[in-house]
C-alpha positions as CSV (number, residue, x, y, z in Angstrom):
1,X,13.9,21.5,-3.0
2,X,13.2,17.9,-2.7
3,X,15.5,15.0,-4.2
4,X,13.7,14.0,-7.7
5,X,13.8,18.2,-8.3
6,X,17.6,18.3,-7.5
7,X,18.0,15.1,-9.8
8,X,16.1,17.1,-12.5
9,X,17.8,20.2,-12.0
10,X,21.0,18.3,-12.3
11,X,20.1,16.5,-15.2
12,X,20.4,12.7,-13.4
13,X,17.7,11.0,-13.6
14,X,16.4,7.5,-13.1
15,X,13.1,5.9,-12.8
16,X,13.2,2.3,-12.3
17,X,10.2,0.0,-13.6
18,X,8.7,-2.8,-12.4
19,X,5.6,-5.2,-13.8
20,X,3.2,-7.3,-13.2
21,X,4.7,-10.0,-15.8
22,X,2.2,-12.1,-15.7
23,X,-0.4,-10.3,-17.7
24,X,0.5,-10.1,-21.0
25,X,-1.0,-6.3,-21.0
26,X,1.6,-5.2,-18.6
27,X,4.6,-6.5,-20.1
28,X,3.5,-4.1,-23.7
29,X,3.1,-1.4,-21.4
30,X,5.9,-2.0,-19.6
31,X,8.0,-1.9,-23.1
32,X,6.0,1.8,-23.9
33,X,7.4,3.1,-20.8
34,X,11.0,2.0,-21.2
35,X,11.1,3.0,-24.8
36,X,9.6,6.4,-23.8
37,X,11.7,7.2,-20.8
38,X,14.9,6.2,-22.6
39,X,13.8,8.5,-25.8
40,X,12.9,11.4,-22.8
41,X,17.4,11.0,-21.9
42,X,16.0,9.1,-18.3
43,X,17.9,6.4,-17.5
44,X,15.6,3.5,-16.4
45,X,16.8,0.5,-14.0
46,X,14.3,-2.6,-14.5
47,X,14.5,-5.4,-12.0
48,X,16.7,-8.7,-13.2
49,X,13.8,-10.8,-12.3
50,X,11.6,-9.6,-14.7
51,X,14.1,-7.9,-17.2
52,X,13.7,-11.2,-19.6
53,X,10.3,-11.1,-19.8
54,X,10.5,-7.5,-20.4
55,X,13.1,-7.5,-23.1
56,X,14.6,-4.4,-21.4
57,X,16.0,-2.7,-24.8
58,X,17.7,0.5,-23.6
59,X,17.0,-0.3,-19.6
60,X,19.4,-1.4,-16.8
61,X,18.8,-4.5,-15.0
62,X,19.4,-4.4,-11.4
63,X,18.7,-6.6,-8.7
64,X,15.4,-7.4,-6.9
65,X,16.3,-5.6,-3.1
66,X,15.8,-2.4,-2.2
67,X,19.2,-1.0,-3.5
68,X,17.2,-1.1,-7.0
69,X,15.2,1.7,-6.0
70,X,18.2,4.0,-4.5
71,X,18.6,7.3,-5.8
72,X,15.4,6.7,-8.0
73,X,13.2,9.4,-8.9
74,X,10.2,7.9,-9.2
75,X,9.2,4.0,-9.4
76,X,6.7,2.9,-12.1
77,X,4.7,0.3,-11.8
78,X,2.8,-1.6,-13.6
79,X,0.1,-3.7,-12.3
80,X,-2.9,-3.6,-9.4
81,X,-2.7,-3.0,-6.1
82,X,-1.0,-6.2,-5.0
83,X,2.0,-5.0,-7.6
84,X,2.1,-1.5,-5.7
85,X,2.4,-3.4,-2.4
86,X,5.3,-5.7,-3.7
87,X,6.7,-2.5,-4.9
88,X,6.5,-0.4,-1.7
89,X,8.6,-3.3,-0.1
90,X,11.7,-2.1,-2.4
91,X,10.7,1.6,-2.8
92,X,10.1,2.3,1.0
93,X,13.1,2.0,2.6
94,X,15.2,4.7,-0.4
95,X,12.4,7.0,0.0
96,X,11.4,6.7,-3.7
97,X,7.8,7.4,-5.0
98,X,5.4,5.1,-6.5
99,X,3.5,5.4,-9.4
100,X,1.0,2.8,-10.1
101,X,-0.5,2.4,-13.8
102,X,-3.4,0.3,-12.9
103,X,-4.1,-3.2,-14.8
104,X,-5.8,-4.7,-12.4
105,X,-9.4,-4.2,-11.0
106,X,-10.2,-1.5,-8.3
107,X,-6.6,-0.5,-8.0
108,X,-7.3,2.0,-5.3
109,X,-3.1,2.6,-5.1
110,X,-2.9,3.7,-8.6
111,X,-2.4,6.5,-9.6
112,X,-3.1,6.1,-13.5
113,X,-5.4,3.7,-16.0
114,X,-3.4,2.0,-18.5
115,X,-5.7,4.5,-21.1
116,X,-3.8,7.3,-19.6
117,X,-0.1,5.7,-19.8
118,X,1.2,8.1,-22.5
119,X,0.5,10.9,-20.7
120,X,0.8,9.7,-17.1
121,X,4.7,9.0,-18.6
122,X,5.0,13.1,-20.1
123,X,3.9,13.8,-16.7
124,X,7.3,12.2,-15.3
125,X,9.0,13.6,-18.1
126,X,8.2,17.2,-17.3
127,X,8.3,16.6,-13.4
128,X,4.5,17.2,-13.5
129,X,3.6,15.2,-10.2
130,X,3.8,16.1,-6.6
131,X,4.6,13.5,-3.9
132,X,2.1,12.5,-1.4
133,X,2.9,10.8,2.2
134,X,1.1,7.3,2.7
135,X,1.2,6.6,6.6
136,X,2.3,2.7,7.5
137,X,2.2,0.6,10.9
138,X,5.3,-1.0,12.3
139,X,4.3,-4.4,13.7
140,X,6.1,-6.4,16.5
141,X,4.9,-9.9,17.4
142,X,6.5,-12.0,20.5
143,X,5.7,-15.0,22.7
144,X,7.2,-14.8,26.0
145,X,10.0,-12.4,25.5
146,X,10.7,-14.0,22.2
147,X,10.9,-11.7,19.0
148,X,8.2,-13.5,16.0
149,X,8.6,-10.9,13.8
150,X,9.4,-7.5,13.4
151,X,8.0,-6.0,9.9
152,X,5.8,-3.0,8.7
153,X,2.7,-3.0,6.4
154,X,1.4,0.2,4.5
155,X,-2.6,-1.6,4.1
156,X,-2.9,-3.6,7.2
157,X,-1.7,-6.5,9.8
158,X,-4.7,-8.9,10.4
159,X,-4.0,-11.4,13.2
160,X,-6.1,-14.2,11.6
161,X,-7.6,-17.7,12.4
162,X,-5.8,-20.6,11.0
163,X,-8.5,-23.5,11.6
164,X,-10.4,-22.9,14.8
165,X,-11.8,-19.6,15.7
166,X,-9.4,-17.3,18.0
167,X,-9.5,-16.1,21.3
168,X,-8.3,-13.0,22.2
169,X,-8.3,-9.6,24.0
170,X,-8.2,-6.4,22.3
171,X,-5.7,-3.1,24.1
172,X,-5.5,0.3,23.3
173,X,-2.6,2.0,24.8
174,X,-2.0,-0.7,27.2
175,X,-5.5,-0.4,28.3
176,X,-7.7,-4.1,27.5
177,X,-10.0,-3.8,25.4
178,X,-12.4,-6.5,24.9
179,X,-12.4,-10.4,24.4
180,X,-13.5,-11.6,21.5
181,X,-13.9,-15.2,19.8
182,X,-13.5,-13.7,16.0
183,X,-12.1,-14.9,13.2
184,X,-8.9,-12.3,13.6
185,X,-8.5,-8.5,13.6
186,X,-7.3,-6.3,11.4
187,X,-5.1,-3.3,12.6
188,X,-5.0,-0.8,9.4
189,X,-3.9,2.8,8.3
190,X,-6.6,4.9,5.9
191,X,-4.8,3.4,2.7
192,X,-5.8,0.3,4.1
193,X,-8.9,0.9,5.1
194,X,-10.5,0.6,1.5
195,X,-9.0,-2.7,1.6
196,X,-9.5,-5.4,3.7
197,X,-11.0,-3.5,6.5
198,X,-13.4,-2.2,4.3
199,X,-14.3,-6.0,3.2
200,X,-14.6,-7.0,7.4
201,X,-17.1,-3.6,7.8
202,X,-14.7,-1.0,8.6
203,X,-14.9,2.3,8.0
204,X,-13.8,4.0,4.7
205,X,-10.7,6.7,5.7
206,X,-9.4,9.7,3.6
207,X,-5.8,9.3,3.0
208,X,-5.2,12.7,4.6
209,X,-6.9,11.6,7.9
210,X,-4.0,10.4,10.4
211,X,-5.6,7.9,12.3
212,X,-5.4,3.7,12.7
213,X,-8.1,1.4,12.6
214,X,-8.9,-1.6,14.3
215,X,-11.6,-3.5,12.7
216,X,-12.6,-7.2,14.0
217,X,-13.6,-10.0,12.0
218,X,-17.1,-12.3,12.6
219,X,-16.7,-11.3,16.4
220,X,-19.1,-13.3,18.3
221,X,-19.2,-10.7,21.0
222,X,-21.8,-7.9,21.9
223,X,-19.2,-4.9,20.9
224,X,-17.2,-5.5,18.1
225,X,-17.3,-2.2,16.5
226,X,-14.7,-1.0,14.4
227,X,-12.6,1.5,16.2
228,X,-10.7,4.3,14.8
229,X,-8.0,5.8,17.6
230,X,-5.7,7.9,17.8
231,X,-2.2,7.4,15.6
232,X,-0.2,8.0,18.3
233,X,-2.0,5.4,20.2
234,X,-0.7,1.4,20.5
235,X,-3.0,-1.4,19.3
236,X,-2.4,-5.0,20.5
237,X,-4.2,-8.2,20.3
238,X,-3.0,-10.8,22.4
239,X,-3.8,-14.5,21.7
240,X,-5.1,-16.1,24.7
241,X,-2.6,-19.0,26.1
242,X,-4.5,-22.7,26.1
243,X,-6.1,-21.4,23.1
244,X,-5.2,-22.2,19.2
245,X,-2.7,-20.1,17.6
246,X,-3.2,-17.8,14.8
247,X,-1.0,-16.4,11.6
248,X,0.0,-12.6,11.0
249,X,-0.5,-11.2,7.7
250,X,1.3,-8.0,6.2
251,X,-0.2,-6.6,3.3
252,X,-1.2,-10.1,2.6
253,X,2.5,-10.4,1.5
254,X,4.4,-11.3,4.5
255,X,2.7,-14.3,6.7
256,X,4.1,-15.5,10.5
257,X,2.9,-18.1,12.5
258,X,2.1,-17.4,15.7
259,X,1.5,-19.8,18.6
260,X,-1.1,-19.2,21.7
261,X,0.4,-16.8,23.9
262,X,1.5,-14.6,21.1
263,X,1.1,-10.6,21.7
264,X,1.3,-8.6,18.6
265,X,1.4,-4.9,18.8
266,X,1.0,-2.1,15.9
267,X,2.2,1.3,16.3
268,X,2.7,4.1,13.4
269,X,5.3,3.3,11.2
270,X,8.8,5.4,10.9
271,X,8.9,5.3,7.6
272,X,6.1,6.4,5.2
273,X,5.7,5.2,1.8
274,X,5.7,8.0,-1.1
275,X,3.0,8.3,-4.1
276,X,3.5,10.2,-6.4
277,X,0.2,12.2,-8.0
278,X,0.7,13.6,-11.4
279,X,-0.9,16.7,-12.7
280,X,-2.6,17.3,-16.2
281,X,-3.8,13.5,-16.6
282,X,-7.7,13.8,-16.6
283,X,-8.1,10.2,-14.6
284,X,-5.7,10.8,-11.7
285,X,-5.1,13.5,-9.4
286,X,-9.1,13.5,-8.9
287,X,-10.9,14.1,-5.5
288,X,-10.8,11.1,-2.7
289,X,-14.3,11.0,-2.8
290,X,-14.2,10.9,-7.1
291,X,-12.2,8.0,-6.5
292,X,-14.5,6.3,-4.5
293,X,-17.2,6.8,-7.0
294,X,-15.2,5.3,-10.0
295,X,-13.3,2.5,-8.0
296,X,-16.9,1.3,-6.6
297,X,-19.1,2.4,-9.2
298,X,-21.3,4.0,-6.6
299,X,-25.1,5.5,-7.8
300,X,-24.7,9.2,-7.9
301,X,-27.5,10.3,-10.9
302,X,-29.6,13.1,-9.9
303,X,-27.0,14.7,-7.5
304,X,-27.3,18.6,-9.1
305,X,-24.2,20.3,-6.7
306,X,-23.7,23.2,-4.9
307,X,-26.0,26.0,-6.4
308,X,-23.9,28.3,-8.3
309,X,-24.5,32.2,-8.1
């Protein structure tokens, strides 16, 4: 038996909320949930940062660090996919689940539509939902010996341009590569790789597919393919020394500069981040490839299915 079903078992539980309080949409919703939750016996933690906004009637405000999200059963949030990343950063490291409610456009993390935010809340309720595994990517940048950074992403690292086009060489299990001149490359999981991988020409990988990606971007090289290895395999990109530096992105959260010379490598992460998928809620739980559909609003009249006996 898992954690969030001992908590229910036991009667303790807490779900702590978090918004996207900038939209105006989010913050109403955001007010549904608490009220609902609180009504349900659930105590629910809001973070202090947005806890004004809010108005928080009922709900605890904690801290913005990731002792906000310990000994949480689930974490709601409310918001797109940029709001699910900020989240992970704080859910991640206690092992809580994340439940996007999406608000914002393609919102391939989400879990729910904000049409659905009634019943995607009775879902928590009852402990409808299951808990799915995303994989991430530890990331380890140095120059010389010298630690730049040491983070994790769950979408991506992209080793990007800053003005003039970089130089680099491309590894795969300490084996090079290729050089490229390229605007920078992206080194993603399968969540990622509808994301910005997907943008740069990468492939499109189903979550359940354990695998990283490494996708470059306007390579000026005769292959520069986008590769998909191995996740127990080591990706690297080394910056070329005499050659301008480049800037590390995480999730297009956490940014590091990082001078010519600079090898950054990307491993699978130790710790996964955990999504929670509800049952009964007619716009979540659907197929990968459903997803796709409705996300992209790909052409799929005149498809008749498998013939049935």
């Amino acid at each position: 038996m898992n954690r969030a079903a001992v908590n229910r078992a036991a009667g303790n539980r807490t779900v702590l909320v978090a918004v996207h309080t900038g939209r105006g949409a989010a913050v109403e919703s955001a007010r549904l949930v608490i009220n609902r939750l609180v009504d349900a016996g659930i105590t629910v933690r809001v973070l202090d940062t947005e806890c004004e906004e809010i108005g928080c009637g009922g709900a605890e405000a904690v801290p913005a660090d990731p002792g906000a999200a310990k000994d949480a059963e689930v974490m709601i949030v409310l918001g797109g996919d940029g709001s699910l990343l900020r989240a992970a950063e704080l859910a991640r490291p206690a092992g809580t689940p994340l439940l996007g409610v999406n608000l914002g456009h393609v919102g391939f993390l989400a879990e729910a539509e904000v049409a659905d935010l009634a019943a995607a809340v009775d879902s928590v309720v009852a402990g409808r939902y299951d808990v799915e595994e995303r994989m991430t990517v530890d990331v380890l940048a140095r120059q010389n010996g010298r630690v730049l950074a040491d983070t994790w992403a769950l979408n991506e690292a992209t080793v990007e341009k800053q003005e003039r086009m970089l130089e680099v060489v491309a590894e795969i299990d300490g084996r090079p590569l290729s050089r490229w001149g390229c605007d920078g490359v992206i080194c993603a999981t399968p969540t990622g790789s509808t994301a910005y991988a997907f943008s740069a020409g990468g492939p499109v990988v189903w979550p359940e597919v354990e695998a990283l990606l490494m996708v470059p971007i306007s390579a000026h090289a005769l292959f520069a393919k986008p590769l998909v290895v191995s996740p127990r395999s080591t990706l690297a990109v080394e910056i070329l020394p005499d050659t301008p530096g480049g800037v590390l992105w995480c999730d297009g959260r956490r940014r590091f500069e990082l001078p010519s010379g600079t090898r950054v490598e990307v491993r699978r992460g130790a710790e996964p981040v955990r999504l929670a998928r509800l049952h009964g809620v007619e716009s979540t739980g659907a197929p990968f490839t459903d997803r796709l559909v409705a996300k992209f609003e790909l052409p799929v009249q005149g498809w008749r299915g498998r013939a049935r006996p």
